[in-house]
ROVO-181410 format. One record per residue (C-alpha): residue in one letter; x, z, y. Coordinates in steps of 0.001 Angstrom, whole numbers. Example, Ala and Ser with C-alpha at 12.3 -4.5 7.8 and 13.67 -1.06 7.14 Angstrom:
<recs>
+------+---------+---------+---------+
! rest !       X !       Z !       Y !
+------+---------+---------+---------+
!    A !   12300 !    7800 !   -4500 !
!    S !   13670 !    7140 !   -1060 !
+------+---------+---------+---------+
</recs>
This chain:
<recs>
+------+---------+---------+---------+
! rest !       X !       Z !       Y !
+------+---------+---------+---------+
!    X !       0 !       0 !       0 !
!    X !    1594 !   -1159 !    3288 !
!    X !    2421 !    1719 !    5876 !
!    X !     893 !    1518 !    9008 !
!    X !    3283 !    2557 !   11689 !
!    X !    2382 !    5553 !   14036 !
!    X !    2560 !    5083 !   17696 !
!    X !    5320 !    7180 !   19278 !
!    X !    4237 !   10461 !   20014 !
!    X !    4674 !   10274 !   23845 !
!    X !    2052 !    7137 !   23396 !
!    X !    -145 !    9323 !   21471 !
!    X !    -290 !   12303 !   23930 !
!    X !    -728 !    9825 !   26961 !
!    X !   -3829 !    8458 !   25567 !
!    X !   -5062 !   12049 !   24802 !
!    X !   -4290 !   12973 !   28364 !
!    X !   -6211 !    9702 !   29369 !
!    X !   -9110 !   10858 !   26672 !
!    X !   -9111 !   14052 !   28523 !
!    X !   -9344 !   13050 !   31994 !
!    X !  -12315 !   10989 !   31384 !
!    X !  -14091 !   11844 !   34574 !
!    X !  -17850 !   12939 !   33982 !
!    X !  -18498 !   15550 !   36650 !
!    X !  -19289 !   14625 !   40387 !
!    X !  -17131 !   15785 !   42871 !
!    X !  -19216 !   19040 !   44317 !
!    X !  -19435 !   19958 !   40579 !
!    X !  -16240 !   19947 !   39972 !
!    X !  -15265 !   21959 !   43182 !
!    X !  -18156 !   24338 !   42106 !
!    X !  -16600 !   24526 !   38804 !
!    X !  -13421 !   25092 !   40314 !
!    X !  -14316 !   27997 !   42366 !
!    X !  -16486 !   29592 !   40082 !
!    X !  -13666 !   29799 !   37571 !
!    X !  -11088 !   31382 !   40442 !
!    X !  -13595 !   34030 !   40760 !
!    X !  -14286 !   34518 !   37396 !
!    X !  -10457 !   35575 !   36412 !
!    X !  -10027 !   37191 !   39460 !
!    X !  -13326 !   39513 !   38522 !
!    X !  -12060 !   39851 !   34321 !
!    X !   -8617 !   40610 !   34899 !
!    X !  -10534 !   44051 !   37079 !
!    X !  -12343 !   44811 !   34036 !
!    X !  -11955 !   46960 !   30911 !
!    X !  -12690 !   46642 !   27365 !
!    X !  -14271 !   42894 !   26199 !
!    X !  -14885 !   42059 !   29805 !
!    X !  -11512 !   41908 !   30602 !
!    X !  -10571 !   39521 !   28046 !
!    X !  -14289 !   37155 !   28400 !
!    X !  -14575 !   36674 !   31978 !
!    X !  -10761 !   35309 !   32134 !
!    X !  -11761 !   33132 !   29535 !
!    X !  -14506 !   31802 !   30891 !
!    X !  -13121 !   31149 !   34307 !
!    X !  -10253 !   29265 !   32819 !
!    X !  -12734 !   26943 !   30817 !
!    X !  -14451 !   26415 !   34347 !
!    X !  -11691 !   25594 !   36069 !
!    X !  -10146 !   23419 !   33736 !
!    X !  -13730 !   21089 !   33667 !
!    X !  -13502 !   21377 !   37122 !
!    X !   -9617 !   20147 !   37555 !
!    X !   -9874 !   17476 !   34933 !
!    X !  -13341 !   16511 !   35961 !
!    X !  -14267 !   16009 !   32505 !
!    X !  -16864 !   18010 !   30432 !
!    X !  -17374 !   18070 !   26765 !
!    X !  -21155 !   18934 !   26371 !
!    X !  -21827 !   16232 !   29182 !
!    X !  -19930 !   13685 !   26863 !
!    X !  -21515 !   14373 !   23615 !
!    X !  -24893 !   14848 !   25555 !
!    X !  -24297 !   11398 !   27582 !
!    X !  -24389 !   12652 !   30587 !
!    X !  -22394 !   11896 !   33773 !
!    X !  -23143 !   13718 !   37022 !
!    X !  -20808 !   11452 !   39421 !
!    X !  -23410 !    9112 !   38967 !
!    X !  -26691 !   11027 !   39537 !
!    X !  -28513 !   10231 !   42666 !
!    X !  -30417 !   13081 !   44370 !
!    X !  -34243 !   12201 !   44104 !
!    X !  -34602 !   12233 !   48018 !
!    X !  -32807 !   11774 !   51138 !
!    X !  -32087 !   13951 !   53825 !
!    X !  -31201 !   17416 !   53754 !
!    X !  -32886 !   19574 !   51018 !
!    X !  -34657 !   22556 !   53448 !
!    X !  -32604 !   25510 !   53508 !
!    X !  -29863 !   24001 !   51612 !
!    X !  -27692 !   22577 !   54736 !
!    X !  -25197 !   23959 !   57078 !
!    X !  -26708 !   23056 !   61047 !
!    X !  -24686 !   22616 !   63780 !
!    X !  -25850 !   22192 !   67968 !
!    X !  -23940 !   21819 !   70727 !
!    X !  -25071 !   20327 !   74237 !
!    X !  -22952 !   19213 !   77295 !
!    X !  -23413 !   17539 !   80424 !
!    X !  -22276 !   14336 !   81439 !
!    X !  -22034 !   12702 !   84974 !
!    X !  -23661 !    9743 !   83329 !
!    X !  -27276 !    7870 !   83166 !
!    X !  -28924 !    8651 !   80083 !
!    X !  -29877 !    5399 !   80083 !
!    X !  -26134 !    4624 !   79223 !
!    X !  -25277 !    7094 !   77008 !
!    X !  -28026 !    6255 !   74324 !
!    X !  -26803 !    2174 !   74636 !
!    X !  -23597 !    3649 !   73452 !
!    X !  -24572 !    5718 !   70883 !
!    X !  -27662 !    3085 !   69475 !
!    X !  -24448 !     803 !   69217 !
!    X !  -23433 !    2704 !   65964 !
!    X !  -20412 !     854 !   65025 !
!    X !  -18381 !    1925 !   68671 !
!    X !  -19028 !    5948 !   67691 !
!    X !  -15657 !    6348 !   65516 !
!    X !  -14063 !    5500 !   69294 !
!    X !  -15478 !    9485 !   70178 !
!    X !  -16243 !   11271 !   66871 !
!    X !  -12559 !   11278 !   65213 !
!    X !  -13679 !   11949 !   61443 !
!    X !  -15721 !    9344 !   61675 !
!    X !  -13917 !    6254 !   60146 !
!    X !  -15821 !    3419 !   60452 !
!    X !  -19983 !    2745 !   61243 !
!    X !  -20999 !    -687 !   59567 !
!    X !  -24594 !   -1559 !   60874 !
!    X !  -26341 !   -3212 !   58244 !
!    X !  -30073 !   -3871 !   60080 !
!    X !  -31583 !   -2635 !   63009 !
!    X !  -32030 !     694 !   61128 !
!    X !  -29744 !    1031 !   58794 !
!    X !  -26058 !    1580 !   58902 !
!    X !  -23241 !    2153 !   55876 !
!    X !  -20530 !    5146 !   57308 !
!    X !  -17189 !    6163 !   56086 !
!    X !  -16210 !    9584 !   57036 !
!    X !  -12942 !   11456 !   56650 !
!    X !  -13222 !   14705 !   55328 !
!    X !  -10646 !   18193 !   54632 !
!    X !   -6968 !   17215 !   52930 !
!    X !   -7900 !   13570 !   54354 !
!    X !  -10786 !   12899 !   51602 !
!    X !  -13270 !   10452 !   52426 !
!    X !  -17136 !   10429 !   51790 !
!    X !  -19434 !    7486 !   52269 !
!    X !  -23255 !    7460 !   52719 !
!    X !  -26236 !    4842 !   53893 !
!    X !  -28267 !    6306 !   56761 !
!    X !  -31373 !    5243 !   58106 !
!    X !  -32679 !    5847 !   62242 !
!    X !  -36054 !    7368 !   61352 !
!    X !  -36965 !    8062 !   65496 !
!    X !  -36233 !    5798 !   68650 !
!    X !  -37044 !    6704 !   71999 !
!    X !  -35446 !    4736 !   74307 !
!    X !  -33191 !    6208 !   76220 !
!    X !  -34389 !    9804 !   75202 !
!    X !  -33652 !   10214 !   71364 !
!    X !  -31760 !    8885 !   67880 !
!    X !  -32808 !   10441 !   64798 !
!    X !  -31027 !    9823 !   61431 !
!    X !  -31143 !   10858 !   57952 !
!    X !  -29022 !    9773 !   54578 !
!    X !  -30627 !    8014 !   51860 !
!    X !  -30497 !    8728 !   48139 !
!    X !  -27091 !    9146 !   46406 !
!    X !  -25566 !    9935 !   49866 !
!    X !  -22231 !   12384 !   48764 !
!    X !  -22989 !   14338 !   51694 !
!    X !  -26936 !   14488 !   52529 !
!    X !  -27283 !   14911 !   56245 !
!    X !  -29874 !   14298 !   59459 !
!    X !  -29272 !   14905 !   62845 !
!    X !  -30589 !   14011 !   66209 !
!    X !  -29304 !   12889 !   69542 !
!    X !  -30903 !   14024 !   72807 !
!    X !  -30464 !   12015 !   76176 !
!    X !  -32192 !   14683 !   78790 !
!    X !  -31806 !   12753 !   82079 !
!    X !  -31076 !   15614 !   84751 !
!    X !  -30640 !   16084 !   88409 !
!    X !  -27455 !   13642 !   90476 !
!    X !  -27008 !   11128 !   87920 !
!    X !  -26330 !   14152 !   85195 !
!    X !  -27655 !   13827 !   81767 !
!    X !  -28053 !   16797 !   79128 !
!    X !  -26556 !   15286 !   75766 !
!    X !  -27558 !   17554 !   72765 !
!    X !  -26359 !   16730 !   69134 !
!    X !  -27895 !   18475 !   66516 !
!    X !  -26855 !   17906 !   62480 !
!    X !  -27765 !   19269 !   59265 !
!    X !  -25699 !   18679 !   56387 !
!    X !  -25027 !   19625 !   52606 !
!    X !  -21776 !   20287 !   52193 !
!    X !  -20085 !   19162 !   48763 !
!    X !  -19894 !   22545 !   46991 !
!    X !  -23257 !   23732 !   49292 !
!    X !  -21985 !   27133 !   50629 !
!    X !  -19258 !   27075 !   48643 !
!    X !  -17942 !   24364 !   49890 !
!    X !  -18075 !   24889 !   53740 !
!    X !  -16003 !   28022 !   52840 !
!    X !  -12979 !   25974 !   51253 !
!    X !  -13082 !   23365 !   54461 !
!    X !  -13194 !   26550 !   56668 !
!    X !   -9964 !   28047 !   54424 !
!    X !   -8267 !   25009 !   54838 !
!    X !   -8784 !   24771 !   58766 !
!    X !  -11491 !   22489 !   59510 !
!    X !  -14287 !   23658 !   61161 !
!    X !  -17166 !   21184 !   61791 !
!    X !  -18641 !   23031 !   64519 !
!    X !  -15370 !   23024 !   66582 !
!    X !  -14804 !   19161 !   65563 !
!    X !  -18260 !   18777 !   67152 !
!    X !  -17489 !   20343 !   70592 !
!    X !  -13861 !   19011 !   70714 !
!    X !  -15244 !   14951 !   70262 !
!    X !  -18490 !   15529 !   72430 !
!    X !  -15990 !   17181 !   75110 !
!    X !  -13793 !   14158 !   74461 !
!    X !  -17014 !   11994 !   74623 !
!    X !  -17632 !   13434 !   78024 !
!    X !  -14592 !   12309 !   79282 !
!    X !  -14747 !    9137 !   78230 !
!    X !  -18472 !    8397 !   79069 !
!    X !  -17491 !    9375 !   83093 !
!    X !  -14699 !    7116 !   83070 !
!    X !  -16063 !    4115 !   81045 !
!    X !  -19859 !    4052 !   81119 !
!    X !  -21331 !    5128 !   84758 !
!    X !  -22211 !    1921 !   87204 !
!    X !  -19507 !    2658 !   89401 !
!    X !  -16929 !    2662 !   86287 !
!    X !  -18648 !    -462 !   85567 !
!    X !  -18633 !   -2316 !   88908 !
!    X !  -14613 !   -1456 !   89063 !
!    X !  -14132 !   -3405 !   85327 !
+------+---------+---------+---------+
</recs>
């Protein structure tokens, strides 16, 4: 009977590794996974008896689904969470993280919504934001750089246009991060204009996850007032008639 010849045993352990690394388990899983397994040791390894030995355990099987992204049950059971889509769009209530901030601008409001309603100029003022590609009148694809330089893509929708007075938004299904917001355009008193920004969003990870970006430096909320501050700027020197009439 003829031998069949073994592959090497560095190819063999590669294609395991490969085998293993199969990914199965969406990104905010894994990072849940991840977490929930940091805690878990951390908790055992303050423990007596069983518990010190189980939770340990435990916690390491969490976070090594959660670093290899790959989940045995989920492959026997056919399942693979990086491709489930969430069965609405939008913001789940209570499930989002909400940030407002307002400033005024020595600008018509009048100009300041033309700007924004021109989606694909905002990554000029909102510096995570990558790139905005309309793809209708409503409907726009964005690319969106998140902590450690990760990027997240989503389809959003305007669901409310008032001229010159409001933009509403919201993701559609199988966005990676579900989100709405709104834009206000409150025309004030000597050319001013009241620009409020207010955005909901589901972090990957939910809770969780707004916790890591906020241990690794990046606050949203301060990203918001820095680029609308920076917006400001801009919008006085670019948009109002007189900046105009001097172009």
């Amino acid at each position: 009977m003829p031998h069949t010849p073994q592959p090497p045993k560095h190819v063999a352990f590669i294609d395991q590794v490969r085998q293993e690394l199969t990914y199965n388990i969406g990104e905010r899983e894994r990072l849940f996974s991840m977490l929930a397994g940091a805690g878990l040791v951390g908790f055992g390894v303050t423990q007596r008896g069983w518990q010190r030995w189980f939770f340990p355990l435990l916690g390491a099987a969490l976070l090594k689904r959660g670093i290899t992204g790959h989940c045995d049950l989920y492959q026997q059971l056919h399942i693979n969470s990086r491709y489930s889509a969430p069965s609405s769009s939008g913001v789940e209530s209570g499930q989002g993280a909400r940030l407002e901030y307002s400033i005024d601008v020595r600008c018509p409001a009048r100009e300041l919504y033309l700007f924004w309603r021109q989606l694909k100029q905002l990554p000029r003022v909102l510096r995570h934001v990558e790139s905005v590609d309309p793809r209708d009148g409503l409907h726009s694809h964005w690319i969106v750089r998140g902590p450690l330089g990760h990027q997240f893509e989503w389809d959003s929708r305007i669901i409310n246009d008032e001229e010159n007075q409001l933009i509403a938004w919201e993701t559609l299904p199988n966005s990676n991060v579900p989100n709405a917001g709104s834009v206000r355009f409150e025309q004030l008193a000597d050319g001013m204009t009241r620009l409020k920004v207010a955005i909901e969003f589901e972090p990957p990870g939910k809770s969780l996850g707004l916790a890591v970006a906020k241990l690794l430096g990046d606050s949203p909320q301060r990203e918001l007032e820095e680029d609308l501050a920076a917006f400001k700027d801009f919008a006085e020197r670019e948009l109002t008639p007189a900046s105009r009439s001097e172009n």
